[in-house]
C-alpha positions as CSV (number, residue, x, y, z in Angstrom):
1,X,-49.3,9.2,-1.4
2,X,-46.3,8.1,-1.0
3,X,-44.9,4.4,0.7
4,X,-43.1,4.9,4.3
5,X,-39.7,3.3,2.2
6,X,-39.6,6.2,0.3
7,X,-41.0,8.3,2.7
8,X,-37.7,7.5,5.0
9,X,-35.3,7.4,2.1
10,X,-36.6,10.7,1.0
11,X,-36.1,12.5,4.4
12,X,-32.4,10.5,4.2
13,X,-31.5,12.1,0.9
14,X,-30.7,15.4,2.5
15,X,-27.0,15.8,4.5
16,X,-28.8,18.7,7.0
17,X,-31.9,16.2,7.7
18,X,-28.8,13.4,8.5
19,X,-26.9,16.0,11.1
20,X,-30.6,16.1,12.7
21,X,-30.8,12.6,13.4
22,X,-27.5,12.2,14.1
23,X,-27.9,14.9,17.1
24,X,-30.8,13.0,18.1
25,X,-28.9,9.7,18.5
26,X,-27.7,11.4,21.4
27,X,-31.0,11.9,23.4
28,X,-33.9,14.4,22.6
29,X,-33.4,18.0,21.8
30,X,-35.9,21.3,21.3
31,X,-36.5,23.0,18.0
32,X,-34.0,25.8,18.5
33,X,-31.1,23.0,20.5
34,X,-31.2,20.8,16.7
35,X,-31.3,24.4,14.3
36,X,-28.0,25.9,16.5
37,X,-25.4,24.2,14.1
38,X,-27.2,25.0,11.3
39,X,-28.1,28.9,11.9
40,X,-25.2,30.7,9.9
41,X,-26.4,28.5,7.1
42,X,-29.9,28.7,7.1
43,X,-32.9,30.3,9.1
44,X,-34.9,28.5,11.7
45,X,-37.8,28.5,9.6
46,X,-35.9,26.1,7.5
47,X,-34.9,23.9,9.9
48,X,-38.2,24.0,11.1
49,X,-39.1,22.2,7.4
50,X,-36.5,19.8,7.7
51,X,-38.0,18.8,10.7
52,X,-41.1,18.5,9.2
53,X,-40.0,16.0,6.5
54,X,-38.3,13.9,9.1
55,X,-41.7,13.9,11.1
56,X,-43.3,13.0,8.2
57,X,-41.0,10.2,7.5
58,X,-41.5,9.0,11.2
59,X,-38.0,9.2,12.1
60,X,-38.4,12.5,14.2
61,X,-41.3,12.8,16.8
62,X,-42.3,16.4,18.7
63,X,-43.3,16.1,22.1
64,X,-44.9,19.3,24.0
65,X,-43.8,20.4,27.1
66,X,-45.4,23.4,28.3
67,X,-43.4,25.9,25.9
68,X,-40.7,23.3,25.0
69,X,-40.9,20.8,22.1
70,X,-38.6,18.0,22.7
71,X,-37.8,16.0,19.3
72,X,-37.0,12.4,19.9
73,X,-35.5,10.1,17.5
74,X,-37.8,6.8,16.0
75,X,-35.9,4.3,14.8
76,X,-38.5,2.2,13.8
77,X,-38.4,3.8,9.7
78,X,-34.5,2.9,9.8
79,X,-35.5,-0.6,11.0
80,X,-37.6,-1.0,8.1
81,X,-35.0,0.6,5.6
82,X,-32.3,-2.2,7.2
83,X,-34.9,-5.5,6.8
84,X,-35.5,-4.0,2.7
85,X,-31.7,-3.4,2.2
86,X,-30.7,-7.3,4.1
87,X,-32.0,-9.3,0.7
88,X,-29.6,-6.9,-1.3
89,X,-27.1,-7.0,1.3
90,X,-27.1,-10.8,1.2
91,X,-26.7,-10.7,-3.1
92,X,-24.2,-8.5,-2.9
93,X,-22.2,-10.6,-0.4
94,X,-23.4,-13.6,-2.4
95,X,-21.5,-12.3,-6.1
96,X,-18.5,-10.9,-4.3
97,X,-18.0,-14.2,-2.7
98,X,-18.3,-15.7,-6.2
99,X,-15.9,-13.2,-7.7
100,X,-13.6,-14.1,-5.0
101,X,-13.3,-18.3,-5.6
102,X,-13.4,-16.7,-10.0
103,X,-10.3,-14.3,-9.3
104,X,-8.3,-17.0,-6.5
105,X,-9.5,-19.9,-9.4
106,X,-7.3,-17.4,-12.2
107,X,-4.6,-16.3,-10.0
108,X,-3.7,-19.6,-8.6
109,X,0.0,-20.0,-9.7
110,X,0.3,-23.3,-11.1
111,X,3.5,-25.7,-10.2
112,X,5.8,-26.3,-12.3
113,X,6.5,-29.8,-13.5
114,X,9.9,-30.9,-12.1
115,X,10.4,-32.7,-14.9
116,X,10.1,-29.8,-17.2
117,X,13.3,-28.4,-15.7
118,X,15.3,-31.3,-17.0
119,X,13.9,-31.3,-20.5
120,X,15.7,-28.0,-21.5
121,X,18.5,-29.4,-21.3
């Protein structure tokens, strides 16, 4: 079984399973409202799946209303995907920072010694 990390990173791999929760970020939607954009492209059953992997994944959840299934977006997975990426986000800022002070350190002009003007001639 899988960990919830890859799980969410998994269910992030795929650009149509992005447009979902992206539509989401907006406010909750039905099954047919989120497969709509995608329907020239593909069928609703497999938008259907791709709803399924996000459920999976915990970012989507499917309510029941009578006949209408809202899907809400759960941002607690991409909370979790944030906190794992900060300690690589915080190296990464770390060595740029370092390569910055290297390239100023070897692209510092250096003055010229007055004194060196007067010695050519």
């Amino acid at each position: 079984m899988p960990d919830a990390l890859s799980l969410t990173f998994s269910a992030l791999a795929d650009p149509t399973r992005r447009a979902i929760l992206a539509r989401l970020r907006d406010g909750e939607a039905s099954v047919g409202q989120l497969a709509e954009p995608f329907l020239g492209r593909m069928t609703l059953p497999a938008v259907t799946k791709h709803l399924k992997v996000l459920e999976r994944a915990g970012l989507v959840t499917k309510g029941r209303d009578a006949q209408w299934r809202p899907c809400t977006l759960n941002t607690a997975p991409l909370r979790d995907v944030d906190a794992w990426m900060e300690e690589y986000r915080a190296h990464m800022e770390a060595s740029l920072d370092r390569l910055g002070d290297y390239l100023k350190s070897i692209t510092t002009p250096t003055r010229p010694d007055p004194a060196d003007d007067h010695r050519d001639r």
